[in-house]
NUNUVEX-6201 format. One line per field, with one value per residue (C-alpha): x, y, z; residue number from 0; residue in one letter; chain. Coordinates in nm, 4 decimals. Layout:
px (X  ...)
py (Y  ...)
pz (Z  ...)
n (NUM  ...)
res (A  ...)
chain (A  ...)
This chain:
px (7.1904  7.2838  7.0006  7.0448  6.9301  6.7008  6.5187  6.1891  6.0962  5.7454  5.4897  5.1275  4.9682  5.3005  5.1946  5.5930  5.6668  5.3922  5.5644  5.9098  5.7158  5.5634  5.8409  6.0135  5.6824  5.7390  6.1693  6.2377  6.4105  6.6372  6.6204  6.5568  6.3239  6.4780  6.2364  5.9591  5.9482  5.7087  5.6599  5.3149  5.1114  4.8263  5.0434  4.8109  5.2136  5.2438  4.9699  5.1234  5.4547  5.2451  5.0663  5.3888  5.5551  5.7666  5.9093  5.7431  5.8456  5.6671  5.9017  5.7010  5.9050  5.6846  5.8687  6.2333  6.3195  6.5029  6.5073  6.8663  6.7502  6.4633  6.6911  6.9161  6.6538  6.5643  6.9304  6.9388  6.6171  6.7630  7.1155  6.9642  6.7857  7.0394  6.9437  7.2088  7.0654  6.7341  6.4554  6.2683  5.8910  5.6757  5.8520  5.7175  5.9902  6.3694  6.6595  6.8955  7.2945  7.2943  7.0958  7.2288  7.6333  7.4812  7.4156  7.6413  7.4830  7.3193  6.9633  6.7545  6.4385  6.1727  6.0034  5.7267  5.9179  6.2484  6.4848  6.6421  6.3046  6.0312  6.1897  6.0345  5.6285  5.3628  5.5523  5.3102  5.1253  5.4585  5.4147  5.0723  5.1307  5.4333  5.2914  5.5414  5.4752  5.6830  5.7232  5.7822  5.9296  6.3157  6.5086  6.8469  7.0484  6.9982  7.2065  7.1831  6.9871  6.6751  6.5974  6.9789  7.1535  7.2633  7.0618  7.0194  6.7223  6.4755  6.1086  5.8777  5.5011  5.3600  5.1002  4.7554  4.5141  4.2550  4.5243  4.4773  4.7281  4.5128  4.5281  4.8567  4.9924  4.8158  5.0093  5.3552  5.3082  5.3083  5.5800  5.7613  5.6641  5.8085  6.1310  6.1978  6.2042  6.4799  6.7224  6.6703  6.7893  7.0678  7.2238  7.1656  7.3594  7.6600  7.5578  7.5460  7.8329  7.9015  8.1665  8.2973  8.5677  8.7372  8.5276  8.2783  7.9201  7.9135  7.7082  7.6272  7.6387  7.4613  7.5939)
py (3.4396  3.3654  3.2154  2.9553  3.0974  2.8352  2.8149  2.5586  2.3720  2.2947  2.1589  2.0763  2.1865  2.2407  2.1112  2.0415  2.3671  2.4895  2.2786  2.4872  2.7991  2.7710  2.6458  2.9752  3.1794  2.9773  3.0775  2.7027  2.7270  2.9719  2.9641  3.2310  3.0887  3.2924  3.2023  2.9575  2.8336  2.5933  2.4910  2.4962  2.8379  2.7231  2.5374  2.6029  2.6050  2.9511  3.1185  2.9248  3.1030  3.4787  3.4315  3.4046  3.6938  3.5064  3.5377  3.3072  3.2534  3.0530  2.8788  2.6216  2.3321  2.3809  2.6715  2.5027  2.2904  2.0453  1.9577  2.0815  2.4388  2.4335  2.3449  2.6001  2.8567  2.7599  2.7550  3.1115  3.2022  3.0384  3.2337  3.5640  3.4876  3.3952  3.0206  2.8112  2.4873  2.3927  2.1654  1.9556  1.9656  1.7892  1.8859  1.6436  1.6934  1.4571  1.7249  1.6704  1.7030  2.1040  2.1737  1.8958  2.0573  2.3827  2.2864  1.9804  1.7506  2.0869  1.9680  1.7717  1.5310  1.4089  1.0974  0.8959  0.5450  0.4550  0.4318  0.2031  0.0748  0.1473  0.4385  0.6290  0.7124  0.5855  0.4623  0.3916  0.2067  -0.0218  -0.0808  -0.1764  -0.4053  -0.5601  -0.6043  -0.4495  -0.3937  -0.0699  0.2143  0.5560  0.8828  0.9591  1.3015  1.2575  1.4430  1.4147  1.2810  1.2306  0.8702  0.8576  0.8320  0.7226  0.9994  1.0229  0.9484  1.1847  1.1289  0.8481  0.8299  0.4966  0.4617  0.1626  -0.0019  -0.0681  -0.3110  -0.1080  0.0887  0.2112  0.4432  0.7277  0.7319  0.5549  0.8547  1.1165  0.9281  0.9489  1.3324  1.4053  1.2392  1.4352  1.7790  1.7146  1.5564  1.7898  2.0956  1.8690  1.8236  2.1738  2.2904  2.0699  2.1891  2.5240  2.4754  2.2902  1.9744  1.7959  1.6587  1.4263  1.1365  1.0405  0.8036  0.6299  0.3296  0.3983  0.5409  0.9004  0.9079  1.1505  1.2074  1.4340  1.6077)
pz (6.0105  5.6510  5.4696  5.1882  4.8131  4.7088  4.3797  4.3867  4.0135  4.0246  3.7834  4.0378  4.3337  4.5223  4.9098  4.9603  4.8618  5.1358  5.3249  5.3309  5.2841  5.6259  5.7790  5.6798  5.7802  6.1100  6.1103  6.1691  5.8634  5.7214  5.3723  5.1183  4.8161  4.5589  4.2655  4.2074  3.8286  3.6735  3.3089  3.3669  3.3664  3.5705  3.8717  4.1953  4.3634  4.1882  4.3589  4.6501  4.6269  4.4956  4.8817  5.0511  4.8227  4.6986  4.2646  4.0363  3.6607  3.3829  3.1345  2.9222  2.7973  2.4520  2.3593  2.3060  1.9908  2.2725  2.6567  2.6824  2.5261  2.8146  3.0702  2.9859  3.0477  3.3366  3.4509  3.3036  3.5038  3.8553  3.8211  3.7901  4.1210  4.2807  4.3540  4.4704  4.5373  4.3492  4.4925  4.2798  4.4123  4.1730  3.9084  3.5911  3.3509  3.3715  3.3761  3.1130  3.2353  3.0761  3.4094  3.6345  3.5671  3.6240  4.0093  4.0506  4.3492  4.4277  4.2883  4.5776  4.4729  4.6824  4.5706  4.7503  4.8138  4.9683  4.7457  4.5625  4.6139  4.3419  4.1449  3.8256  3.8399  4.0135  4.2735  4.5350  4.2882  4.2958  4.6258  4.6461  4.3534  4.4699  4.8537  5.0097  5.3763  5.4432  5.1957  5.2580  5.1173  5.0221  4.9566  4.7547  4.5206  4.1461  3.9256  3.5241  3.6262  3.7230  4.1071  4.1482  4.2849  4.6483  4.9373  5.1774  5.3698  5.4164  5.6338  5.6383  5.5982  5.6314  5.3967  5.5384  5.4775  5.2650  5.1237  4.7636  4.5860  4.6704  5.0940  5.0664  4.9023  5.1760  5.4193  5.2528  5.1592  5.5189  5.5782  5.2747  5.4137  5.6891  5.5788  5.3229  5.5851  5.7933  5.4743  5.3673  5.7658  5.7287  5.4308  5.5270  5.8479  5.6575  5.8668  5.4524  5.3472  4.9689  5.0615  4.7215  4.6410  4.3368  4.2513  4.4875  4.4528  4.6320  4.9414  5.2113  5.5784  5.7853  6.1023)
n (0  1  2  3  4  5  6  7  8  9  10  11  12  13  14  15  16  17  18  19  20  21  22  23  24  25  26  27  28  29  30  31  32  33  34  35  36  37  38  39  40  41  42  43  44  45  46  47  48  49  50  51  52  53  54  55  56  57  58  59  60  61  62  63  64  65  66  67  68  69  70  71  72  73  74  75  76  77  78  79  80  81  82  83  84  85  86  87  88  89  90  91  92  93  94  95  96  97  98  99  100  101  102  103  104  105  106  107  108  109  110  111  112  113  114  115  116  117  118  119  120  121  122  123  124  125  126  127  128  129  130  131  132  133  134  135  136  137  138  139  140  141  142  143  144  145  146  147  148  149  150  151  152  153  154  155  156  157  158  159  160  161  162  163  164  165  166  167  168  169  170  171  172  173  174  175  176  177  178  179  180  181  182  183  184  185  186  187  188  189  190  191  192  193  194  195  196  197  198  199  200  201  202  203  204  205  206)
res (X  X  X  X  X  X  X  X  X  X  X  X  X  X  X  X  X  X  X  X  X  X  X  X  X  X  X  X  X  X  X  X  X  X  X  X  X  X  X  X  X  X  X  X  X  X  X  X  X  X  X  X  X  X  X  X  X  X  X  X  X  X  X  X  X  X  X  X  X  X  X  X  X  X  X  X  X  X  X  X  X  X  X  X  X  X  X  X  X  X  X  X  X  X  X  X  X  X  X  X  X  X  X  X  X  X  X  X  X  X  X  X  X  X  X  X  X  X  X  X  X  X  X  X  X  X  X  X  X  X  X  X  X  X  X  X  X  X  X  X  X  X  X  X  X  X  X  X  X  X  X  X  X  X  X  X  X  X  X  X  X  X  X  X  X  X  X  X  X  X  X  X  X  X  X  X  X  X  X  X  X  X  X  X  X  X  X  X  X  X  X  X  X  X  X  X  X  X  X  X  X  X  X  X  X  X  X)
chain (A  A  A  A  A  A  A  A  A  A  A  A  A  A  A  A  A  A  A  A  A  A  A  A  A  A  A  A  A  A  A  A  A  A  A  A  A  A  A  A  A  A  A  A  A  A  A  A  A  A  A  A  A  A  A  A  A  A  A  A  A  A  A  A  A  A  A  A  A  A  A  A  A  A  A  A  A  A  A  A  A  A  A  A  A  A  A  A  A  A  A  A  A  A  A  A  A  A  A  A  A  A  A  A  A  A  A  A  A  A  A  A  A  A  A  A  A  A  A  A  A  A  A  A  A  A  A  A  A  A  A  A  A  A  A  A  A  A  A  A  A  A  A  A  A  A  A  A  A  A  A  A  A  A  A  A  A  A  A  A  A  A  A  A  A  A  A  A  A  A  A  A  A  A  A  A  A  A  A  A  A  A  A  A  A  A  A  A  A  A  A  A  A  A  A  A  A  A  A  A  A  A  A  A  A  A  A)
């Protein structure tokens, strides 16, 4: 079975990319993490990724005059790896279009809401404060906007009474773990495909 060269950008703790890491210690998901890179030395996901043997790089986005000179190391660092399709997982820095054109509607995002719904930071805390009801997680592609790139997958979590953005955020993560595994099998089995159209927004199908 072919595997899909994936690099991961990370910048925290890195539980999603646990997620996909034990999904491929688990082969229920055939995909080869080519590289893990952070800007941050001291990301726990890097020890994550050193545990599973997997390659980890540390670019810091303090050493580059300009975001488009950063991105275009990390672009640098991802080719060499052999990385076709990058995941975003926790990664705290807005790619500029030097990296987005590098991977075009290669790049996948998970963020903790359903999009269009509550995009940019602290998005749970946009659901508590608006009142919502439902919220959830989303995985889409990434384009030069931010949160506004195709959807490709969507999960719902409901708000509880008692909820603050602290348990209502446990409860999403789960659900992001586990979506994040199912879009990663489905582009590696071709099942992804980007419908695009003159005058239309692009938008994808799965199967």
């Amino acid at each position: 079975m072919t595997l899909l060269p994936v690099g991961v950008l990370v910048s925290g703790r890195g539980s999603n990319l646990q997620a996909i890491l034990d999904a491929i210690a688990g082969e229920a998901l055939p995909v080869d993490v080519r590289l893990v890179l952070s800007n941050q030395p001291g990301a726990a996901a890097l020890a994550r990724a050193a545990a599973a043997g997997v390659p980890t790089a540390v670019i810091s986005h303090h050493d580059y005059a300009t975001r488009e000179a950063f991105d275009g190391a990390l672009v640098g660092a991802l080719r060499q790896a052999g990385a076709e399709w990058v995941v975003l997982a926790g990664f705290m820095r807005v790619l500029t279009p030097v990296f987005l054109r590098a991977f075009p509607l290669r790049v996948i995002n998970i963020h903790p809401a359903l999009l269009p719904s509550f995009p940019g930071i602290h998005a749970q805390r946009q659901a508590l404060a608006y009142g919502a009801k439902i919220t959830g997680c989303t995985v889409h592609l990434v384009d030069e906007g931010v949160d506004t790139g195709p959807i490709i997958a969507q999960r719902p979590v409901p708000l509880l009474d008692g909820d603050d953005e602290d348990t209502l955020a446990a409860r999403i993560l789960v659900e992001e773990h586990r979506l994040v595994v199912q879009v990663l099998a489905d582009i590696a089995a071709g099942r992804l495909h980007v419908v695009s159209s003159a005058g239309a927004r692009p938008h994808v199908t799965c199967g």
